[in-house]
C-alpha positions as CSV (number, residue, x, y, z in Angstrom):
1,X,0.0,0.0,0.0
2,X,1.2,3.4,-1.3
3,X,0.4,6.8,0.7
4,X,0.3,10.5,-0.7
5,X,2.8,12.5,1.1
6,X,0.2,14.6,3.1
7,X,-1.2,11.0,4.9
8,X,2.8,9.8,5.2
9,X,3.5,13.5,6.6
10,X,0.6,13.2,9.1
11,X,1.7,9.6,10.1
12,X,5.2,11.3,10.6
13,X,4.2,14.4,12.0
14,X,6.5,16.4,9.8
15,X,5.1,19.3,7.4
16,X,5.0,18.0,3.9
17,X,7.7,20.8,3.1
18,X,10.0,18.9,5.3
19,X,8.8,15.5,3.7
20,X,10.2,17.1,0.7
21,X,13.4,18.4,1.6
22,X,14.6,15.0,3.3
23,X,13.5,13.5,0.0
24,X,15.5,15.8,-1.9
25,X,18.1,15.0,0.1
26,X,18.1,11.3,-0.2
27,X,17.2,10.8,3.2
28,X,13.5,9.9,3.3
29,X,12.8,9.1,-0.4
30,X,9.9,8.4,-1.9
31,X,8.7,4.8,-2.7
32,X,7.3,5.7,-5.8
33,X,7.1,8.9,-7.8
34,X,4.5,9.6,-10.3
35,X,5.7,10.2,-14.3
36,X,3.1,12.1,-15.2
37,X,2.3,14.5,-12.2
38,X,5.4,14.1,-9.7
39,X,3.5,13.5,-6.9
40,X,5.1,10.9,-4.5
41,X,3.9,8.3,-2.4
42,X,5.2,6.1,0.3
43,X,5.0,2.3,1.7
44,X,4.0,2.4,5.5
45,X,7.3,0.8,6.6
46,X,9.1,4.5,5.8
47,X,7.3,5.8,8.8
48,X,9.7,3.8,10.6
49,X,13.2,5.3,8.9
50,X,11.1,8.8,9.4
51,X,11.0,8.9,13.2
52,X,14.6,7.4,13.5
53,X,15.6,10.3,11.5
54,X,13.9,12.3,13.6
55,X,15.0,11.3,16.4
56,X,19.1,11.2,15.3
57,X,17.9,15.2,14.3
58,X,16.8,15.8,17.6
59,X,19.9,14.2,19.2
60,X,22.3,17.0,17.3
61,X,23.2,14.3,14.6
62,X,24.4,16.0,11.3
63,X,22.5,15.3,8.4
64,X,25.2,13.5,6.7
65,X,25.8,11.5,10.2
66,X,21.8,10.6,9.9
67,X,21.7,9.7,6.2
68,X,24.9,6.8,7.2
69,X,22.9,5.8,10.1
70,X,20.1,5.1,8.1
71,X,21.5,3.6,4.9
72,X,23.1,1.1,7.3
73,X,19.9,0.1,8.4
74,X,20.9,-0.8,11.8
75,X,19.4,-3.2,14.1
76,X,17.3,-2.1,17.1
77,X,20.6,-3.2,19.0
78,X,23.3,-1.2,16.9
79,X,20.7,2.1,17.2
80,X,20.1,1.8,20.6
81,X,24.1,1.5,20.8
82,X,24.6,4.7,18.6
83,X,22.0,6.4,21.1
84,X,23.5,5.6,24.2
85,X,27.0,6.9,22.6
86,X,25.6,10.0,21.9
87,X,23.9,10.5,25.6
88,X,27.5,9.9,26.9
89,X,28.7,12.8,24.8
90,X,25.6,14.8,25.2
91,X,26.3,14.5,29.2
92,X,30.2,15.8,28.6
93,X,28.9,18.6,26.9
94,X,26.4,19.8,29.3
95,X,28.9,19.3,31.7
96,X,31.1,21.7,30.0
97,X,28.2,24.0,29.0
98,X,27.2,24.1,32.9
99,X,30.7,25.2,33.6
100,X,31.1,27.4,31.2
101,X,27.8,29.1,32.3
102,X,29.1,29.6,35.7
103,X,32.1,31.4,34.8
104,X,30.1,33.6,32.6
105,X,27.7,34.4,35.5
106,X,30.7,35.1,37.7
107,X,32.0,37.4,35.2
108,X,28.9,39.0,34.6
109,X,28.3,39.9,38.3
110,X,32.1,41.1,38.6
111,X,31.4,43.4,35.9
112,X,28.3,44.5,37.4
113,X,29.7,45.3,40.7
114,X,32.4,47.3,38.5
115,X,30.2,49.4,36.7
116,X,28.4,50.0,39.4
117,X,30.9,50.8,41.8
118,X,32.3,54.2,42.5
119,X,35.9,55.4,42.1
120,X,37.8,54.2,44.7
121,X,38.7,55.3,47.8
122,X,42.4,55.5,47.3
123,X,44.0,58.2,50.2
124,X,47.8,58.9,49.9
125,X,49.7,59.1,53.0
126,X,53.0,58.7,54.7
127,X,53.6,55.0,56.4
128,X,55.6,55.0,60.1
129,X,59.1,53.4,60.2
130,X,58.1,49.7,60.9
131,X,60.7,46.5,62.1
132,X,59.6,43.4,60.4
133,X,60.3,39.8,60.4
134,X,60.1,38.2,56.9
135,X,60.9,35.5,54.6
136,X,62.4,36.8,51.3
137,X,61.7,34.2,48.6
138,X,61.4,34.1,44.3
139,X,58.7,32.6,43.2
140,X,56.7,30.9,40.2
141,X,53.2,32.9,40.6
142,X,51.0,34.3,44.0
143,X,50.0,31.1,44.7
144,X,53.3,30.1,46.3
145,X,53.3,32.7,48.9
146,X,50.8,31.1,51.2
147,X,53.9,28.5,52.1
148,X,56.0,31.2,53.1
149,X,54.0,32.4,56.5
150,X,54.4,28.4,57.9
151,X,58.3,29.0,57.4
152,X,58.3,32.6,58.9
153,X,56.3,31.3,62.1
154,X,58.6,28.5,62.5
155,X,61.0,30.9,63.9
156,X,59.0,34.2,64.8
157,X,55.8,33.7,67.1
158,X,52.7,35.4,65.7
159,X,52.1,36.9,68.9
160,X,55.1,38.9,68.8
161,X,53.9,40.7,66.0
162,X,53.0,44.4,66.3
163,X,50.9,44.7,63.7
164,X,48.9,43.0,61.1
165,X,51.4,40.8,58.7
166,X,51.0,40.6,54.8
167,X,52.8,40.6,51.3
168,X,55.8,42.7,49.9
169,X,56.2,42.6,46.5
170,X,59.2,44.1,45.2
171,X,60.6,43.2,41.6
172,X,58.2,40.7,38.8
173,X,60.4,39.3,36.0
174,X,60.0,40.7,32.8
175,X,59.3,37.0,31.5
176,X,57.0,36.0,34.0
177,X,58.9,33.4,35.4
178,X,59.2,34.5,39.5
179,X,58.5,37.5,41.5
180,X,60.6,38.6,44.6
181,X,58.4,38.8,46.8
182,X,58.4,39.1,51.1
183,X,56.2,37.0,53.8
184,X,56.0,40.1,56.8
185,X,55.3,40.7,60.3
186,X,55.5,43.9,61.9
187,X,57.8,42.6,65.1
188,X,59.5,44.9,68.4
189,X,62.8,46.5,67.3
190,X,64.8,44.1,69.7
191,X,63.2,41.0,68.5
192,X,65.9,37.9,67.7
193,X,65.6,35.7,64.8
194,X,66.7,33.0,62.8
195,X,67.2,31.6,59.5
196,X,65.0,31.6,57.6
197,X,63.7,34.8,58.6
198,X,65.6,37.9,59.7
199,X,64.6,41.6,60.4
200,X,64.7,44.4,58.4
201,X,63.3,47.8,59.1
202,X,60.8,49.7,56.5
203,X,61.6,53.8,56.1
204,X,58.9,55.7,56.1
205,X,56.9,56.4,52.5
206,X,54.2,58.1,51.0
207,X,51.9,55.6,49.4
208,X,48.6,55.0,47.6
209,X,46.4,52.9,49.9
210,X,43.1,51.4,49.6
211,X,41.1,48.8,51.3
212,X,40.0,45.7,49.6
213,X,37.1,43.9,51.4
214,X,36.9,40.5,50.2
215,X,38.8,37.5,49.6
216,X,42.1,37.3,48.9
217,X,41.8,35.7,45.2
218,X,40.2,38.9,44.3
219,X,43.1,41.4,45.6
220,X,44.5,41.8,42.1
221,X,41.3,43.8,41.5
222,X,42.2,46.0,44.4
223,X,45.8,46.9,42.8
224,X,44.3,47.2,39.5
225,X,42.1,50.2,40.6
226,X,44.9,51.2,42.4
227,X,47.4,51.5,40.0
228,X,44.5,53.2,37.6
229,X,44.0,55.7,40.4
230,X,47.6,56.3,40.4
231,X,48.1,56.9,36.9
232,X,44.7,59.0,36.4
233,X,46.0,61.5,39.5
234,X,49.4,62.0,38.1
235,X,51.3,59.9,40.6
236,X,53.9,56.8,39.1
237,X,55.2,53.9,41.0
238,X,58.5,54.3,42.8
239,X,58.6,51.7,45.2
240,X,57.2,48.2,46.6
241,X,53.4,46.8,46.5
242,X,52.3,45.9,50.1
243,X,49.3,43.9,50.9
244,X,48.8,44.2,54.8
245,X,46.1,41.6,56.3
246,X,43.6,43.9,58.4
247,X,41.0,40.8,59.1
248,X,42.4,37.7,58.6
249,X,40.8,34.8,60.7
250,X,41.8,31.0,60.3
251,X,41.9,28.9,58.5
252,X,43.2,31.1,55.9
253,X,41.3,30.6,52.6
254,X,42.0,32.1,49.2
255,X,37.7,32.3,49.1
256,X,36.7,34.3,52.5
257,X,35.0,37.3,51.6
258,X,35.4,38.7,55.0
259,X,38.6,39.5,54.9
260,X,39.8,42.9,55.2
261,X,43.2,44.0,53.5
262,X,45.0,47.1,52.9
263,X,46.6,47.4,49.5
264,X,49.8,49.9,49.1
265,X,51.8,50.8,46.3
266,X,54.9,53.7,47.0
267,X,54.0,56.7,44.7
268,X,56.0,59.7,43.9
269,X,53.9,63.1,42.1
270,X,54.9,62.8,38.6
C-alpha cells in the first residue's frame, strides 16, 4: 500500500515541506514517484526510517551522520548503541556547557559590581618606620606565597607581631617566570631571629592605599584600581606593592570574603 505524502506527513508528523526536503536530500525518499504529475507516495514501513531520522535530528546528529545511520539500516541493537554513545557525549557537553555558564555568571556579576561601583577610595599618606620579620623568597606565581607564612612562624611567634602581617612585592620578571616577593610581620625593634627569617626595618613612604574587602583571590582587582588611580592622578610607581592583612581569621582561605586588606603601592607626584 502506497500513501500520498500529506497521509505519510501526518503519520510522521513532519510538514510536507520537510517531507520534501529530506527527499531531496536522499534521506527519506519516496517509494514511488508519479511520471506524469510528480506526486510521490510512500510504503507504510518508511514511517519507521522517518521517526529514527527524527530522532538522530533531535539528538544533534548532522545530516550526513543521519543519512549513514540510516543507509546502514541498523538493528534495534546497533541504534540503541549509537543512542547511548551520543547520551554519553551529550552528558560531557552539558557538563562543560554548565561550567562554562558559571564562569560567565561570575563574570557577569564582577562586571556588574564594576560598573556600578564608584571610584575608589584611594588616600595617599605617609607609612611610620616599621621592624619586620620576613621570609624573602622568588617565586613561580601568588599562589606560592601562602607556604611562606608556615616558614616565617617556624621561627617568629605570631604573637610577637605588632601589627597585622602581609605581602611585599618588590621586583616581577619581565618574563614572567618568578616575582621577589616578602612574607611580613611587623615585630619589636629588639626582637631575635633566625634563619630563615631575619629583620629588616621599612623607612617611612608616602603611598597610595586602599582597602580591599573581600577575599584574597580577588586582591588583584584592588591593585588594578589602584594602580589606575595612580596613573589618572598623576602619581607613578616608585617603590614596593604591600598587601597588609587587616581581618584575617583561620583557616586562611584564598575564598573568605570577609577578609579585610590594605593594599599599598609607594607613589612619587609625577
Amino acid at each position: 500500500m502506497l500513501l500520498q505524502i500529506g497521509e505519510f506527513a501526518r503519520l510522521t508528523n513532519l510538514p510536507v515541506r520537510t517531507v520534501r526536503y529530506y527527499g531531496d536530500l536522499g534521506l527519506l525518499p519516496p517509494a514511488e514517484v508519479d511520471a506524469s504529475t510528480g506526486y510521490r507516495r510512500y510504503r507504510v514501513d518508511q514511517v519507521g526510517r522517518a521517526s529514527r531520522l527524527i530522532a538522530l535530528k533531535s539528538i544533534g546528529l548532522s545530516l550526513d551522520e543521519i543519512g549513514q545511520a540510516l543507509d546502514d539500516q541498523l538493528t534495534d541493537e546497533s541504534f540503541r548503541a549509537l543512542l547511548a554513545t551520543k547520551v554519553d557525549e551529550l552528558e560531557r557537553q552539558a557538563v562543560e556547557v554548565t561550567e562554562q555558564l558559571q564562569r560567565a555568571r561570575a563574570q557577569l556579576h564582577q562586571l556588574d559590581q564594576r560598573l556600578d561601583r564608584a571610584m575608589p577610595d584611594v588616600t595617599i599618606k605617609t607609612t611610620e618606620r616599621t621592624t619586620i620579620a620576613f621570609v624573602r623568597e622568588q617565586i613561580g606565581g601568588v599562589e606560592e606565597i601562602a607556604p611562606m607564612f608556615p616558614k616565617l612562624f617556624s621561627v617568629v611567634d605570631p604573637a610577637a607581631g605588632q601589627g597585622p602581617g602581609g605581602n611585599i612585592y618588590h621586583h616581577f620578571a619581565d618574563d614572567g617566570t618568578s616575582i621577589d616577593v616578602e612574607a611580613v610581620l611587623p615585630v619589636p625593634d629588639d626582637l631575635q631571629v633566625g634563619a630563615p627569617a631575619a629583620i629588616r626595618v621599612i623607612e617611612p613612604a608616602q603611598v597610595a592605599s586602599l582597602v580591599h574587602n573581600g577575599a584574597f583571590n580577588r586582591l588583584h582587582e584592588a591593585h588594578t584600581q589602584l594602580l589606575e588611580w595612580v596613573e589618572a592622578n598623576d602619581y607613578v610607581v616608585s617603590g614596593p606593592a604591600y598587601e597588609w592583612n587587616l581581618v584575617c581569621t583561620p583557616p586562611v582561605t584564598q575564598d573568605n570574603e570577609t577578609y579585610v586588606t590594605e593594599v599599598q603601592v609607594e607613589v612619587a607626584k609625577a
